[in-house]
N, C-alpha and C positions, 0 to 999 in steps of 0.2 A: 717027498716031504721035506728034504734037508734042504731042497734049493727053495722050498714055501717058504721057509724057517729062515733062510738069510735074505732073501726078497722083503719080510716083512721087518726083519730087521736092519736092513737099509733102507727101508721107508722111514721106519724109525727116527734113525739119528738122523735120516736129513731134515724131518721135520722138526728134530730138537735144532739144529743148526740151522734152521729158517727161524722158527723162532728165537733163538737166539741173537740173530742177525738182524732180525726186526724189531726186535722187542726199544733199545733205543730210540728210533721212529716213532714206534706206537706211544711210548713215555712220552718222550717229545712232543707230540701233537695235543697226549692228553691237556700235557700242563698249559700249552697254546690255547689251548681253546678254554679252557679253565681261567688265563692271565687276562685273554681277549673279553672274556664276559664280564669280569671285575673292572676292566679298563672301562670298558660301555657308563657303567654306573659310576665311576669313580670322576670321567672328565664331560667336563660340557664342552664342544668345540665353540669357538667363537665367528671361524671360517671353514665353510665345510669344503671348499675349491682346492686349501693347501695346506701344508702342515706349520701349526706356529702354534704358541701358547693355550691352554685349555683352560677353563675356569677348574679348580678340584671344587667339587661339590662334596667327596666322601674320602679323606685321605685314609680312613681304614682299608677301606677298600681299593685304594689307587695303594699299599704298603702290600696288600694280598696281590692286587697283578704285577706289580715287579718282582714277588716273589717265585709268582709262578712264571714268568717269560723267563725269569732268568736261572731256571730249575726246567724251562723248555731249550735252554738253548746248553747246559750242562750235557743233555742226553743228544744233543746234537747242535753243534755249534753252527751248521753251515742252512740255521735254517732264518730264511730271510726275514718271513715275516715277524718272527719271533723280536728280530733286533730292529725291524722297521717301528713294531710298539716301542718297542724299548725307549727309540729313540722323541716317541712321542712322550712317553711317561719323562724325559728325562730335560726336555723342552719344558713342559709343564711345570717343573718344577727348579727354573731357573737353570739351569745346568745342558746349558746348549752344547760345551766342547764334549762333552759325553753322546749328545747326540751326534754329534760329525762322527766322533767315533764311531758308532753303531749303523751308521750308515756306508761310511766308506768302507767297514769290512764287508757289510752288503755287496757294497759294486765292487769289490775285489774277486766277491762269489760270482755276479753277473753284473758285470762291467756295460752290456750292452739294454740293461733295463733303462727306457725314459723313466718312468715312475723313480725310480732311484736316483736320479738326476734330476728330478724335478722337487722332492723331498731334501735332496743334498742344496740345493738351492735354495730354498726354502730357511734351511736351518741358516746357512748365510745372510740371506737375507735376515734374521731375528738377528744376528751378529753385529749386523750394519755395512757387512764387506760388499758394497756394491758390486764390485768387479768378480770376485769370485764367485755372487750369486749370479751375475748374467751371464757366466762362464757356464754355471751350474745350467740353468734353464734350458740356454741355448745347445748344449750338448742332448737335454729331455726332449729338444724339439716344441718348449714353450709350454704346451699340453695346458691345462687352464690356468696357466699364470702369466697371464697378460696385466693382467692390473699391478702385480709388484714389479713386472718386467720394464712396465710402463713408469712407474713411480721409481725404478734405479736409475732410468735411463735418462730421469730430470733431476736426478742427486747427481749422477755424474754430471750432466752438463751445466750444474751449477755450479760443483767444484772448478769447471775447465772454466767457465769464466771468470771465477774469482781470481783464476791464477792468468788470466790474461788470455787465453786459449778460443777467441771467439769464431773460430772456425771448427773447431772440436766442439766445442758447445752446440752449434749451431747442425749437426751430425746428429751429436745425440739428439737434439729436439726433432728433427724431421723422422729418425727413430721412432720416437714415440710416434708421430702423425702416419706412420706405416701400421701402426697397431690401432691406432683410433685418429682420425682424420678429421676428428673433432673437438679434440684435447686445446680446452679454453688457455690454460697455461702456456703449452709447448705454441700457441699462434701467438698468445702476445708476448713471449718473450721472442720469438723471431721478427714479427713487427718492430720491437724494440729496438732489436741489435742492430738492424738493417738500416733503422730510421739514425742507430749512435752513426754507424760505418758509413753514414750517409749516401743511401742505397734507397732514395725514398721512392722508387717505383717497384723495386722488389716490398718494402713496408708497407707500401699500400695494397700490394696485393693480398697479404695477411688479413690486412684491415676489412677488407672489403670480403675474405675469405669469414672474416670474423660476425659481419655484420650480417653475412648469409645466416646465421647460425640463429634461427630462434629462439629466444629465450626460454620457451615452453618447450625446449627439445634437449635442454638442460636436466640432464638426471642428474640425482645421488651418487656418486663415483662410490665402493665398497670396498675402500680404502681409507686406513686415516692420511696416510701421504697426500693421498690423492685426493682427498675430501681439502686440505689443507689448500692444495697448488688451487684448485679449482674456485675457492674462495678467494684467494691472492688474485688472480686473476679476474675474477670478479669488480675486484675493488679498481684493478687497472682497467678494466672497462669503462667503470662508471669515471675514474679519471679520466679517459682520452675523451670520454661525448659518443663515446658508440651505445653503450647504455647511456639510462635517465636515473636517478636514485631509487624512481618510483619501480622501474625494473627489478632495479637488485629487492627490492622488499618484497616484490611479486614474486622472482624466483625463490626468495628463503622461507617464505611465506608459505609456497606450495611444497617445496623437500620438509620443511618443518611439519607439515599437517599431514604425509603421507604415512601410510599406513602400509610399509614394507618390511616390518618385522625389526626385531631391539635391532639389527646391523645396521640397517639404513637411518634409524632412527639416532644412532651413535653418531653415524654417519653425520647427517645432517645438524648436530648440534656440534661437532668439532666445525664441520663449515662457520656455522653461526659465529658461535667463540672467535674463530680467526679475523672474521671478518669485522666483529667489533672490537679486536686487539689493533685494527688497525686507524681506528679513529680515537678520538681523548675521550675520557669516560664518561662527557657529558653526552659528546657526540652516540658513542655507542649505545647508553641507555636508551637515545631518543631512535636509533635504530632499532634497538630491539622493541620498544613499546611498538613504532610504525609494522613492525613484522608481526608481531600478536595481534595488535588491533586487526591488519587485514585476512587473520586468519578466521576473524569472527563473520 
């Protein structure tokens, strides 16, 4: 009976010391899962591929999940996803160097996660640090950020040209055309530079690589960068003669009237906007009337 009696009283204490030792954990997770359900109701994503700014729709409720992530990460600091919200709620609400924070103590926990590399990149990118974020990326292994990867990689090689660098530029641009091989910008700014460097048989090959490209095969880029390049581009189309005017108002005509949901629809009116910042405001109105009218 005496050895029942200390058997069950070493069952005892270890289960008070398991629970003990768990009990943190189990705190932890509650308040997680408690922060992450507030979070849901509190932000509207604007892009659901990566992490950037979220509309708040309910900041009572986005002030209860930073309460509770960061009352999830009191009972256990080494817990990621706790500090990966965090770092969303903290985006959101303008305070990006908090998110770097929250993230890089992340990959200090798991240095080898992509997803943490692709969110730390991310937050760079909202910074504007091209270079850090294609650092970021490219350590994630890209994962669905092609489109901002694509849109650094024409901020950088726009800075290298301004600084006189047309062979770095000219790097990053075929960059980009390793990720899309279609990118209306990254071809005619290589057309361009070829045709300044006086390389007119490598310029033509762009050109002619350019004019393969149908215009009807011209999507909505789901990017404001890249919404922006692809309207610039545009407009140097219709300068060189490889477009006709009548073109450009077909293609805006058809991104304008599509029906891909508010992004592509954002989407397609910052095209628009750029492309009539680029003519005088008679010129533009008369563009824009030509783009309405042929959507009727």
């Amino acid at each position: 009976m005496t050895r029942l009696w200390r058997a069950a009283l070493v069952a005892i204490a270890l289960t008070g010391l398991a629970g003990w030792w768990l009990s943190p954990y189990v705190l932890s997770n509650y308040w997680l899962d408690a922060g992450a359900s507030a979070l849901d109701e509190a932000l509207l994503p604007v892009y659901h591929d990566r992490l950037a700014p979220e509309q708040v729709v309910d900041w009572d409720k986005l002030e209860q999940a930073t309460a509770h992530l960061q009352q999830s990460l009191n009972w256990d600091d080494r817990s990621i996803r706790a500090r990966r919200l965090l770092a969303r709620v903290y985006l959101s609400v303008g305070e990006p160097e908090r998110s770097l924070e929250m993230l890089k103590a992340a990959l200090t926990a798991r240095p080898s996660s992509p997803l943490l590399w692709l969110e730390l990149g991310d937050v760079y990118d909202c910074l504007g640090d091209s270079q850090a974020a294609l650092e970021a990326y490219e350590a994630g292994r890209l994962g669905s950020r092609v489109l901002p990867v694509a849109a650094n990689y024409l901020l950088v090689a726009e800075v290298q040209r301004e600084r006189g660098n047309g062979e770095a530029a000219i790097a990053e641009w075929r960059r980009v055309l390793e990720l899309d091989s279609s990118n209306l910008y990254a071809l005619c700014q290589l057309a361009d530079i070829h045709r300044e460097m006086g390389d007119s048989r490598c310029a033509a090959g762009f050109e002619e690589t350019l004019e393969r490209i149908g215009a009807g095969a011209v999507a909505v880029p789901l990017d404001f960068r890249l919404a922006e390049y692809q309207a610039l581009a545009a407009v140097w189309l219709v300068g060189d003669g490889i477009w006709d005017q009548q073109t450009l108002v077909a293609v805006m005509s058809r991104h304008v009237s599509a029906s891909g949901g508010e992004l592509q629809q954002l989407m397609a009116q910052r095209e628009l906007e750029t492309i009539m910042n680029q003519y005088s405001e008679e010129e533009g109105s008369a563009f824009l009337d030509s783009v309405l009218l042929a959507r009727q």
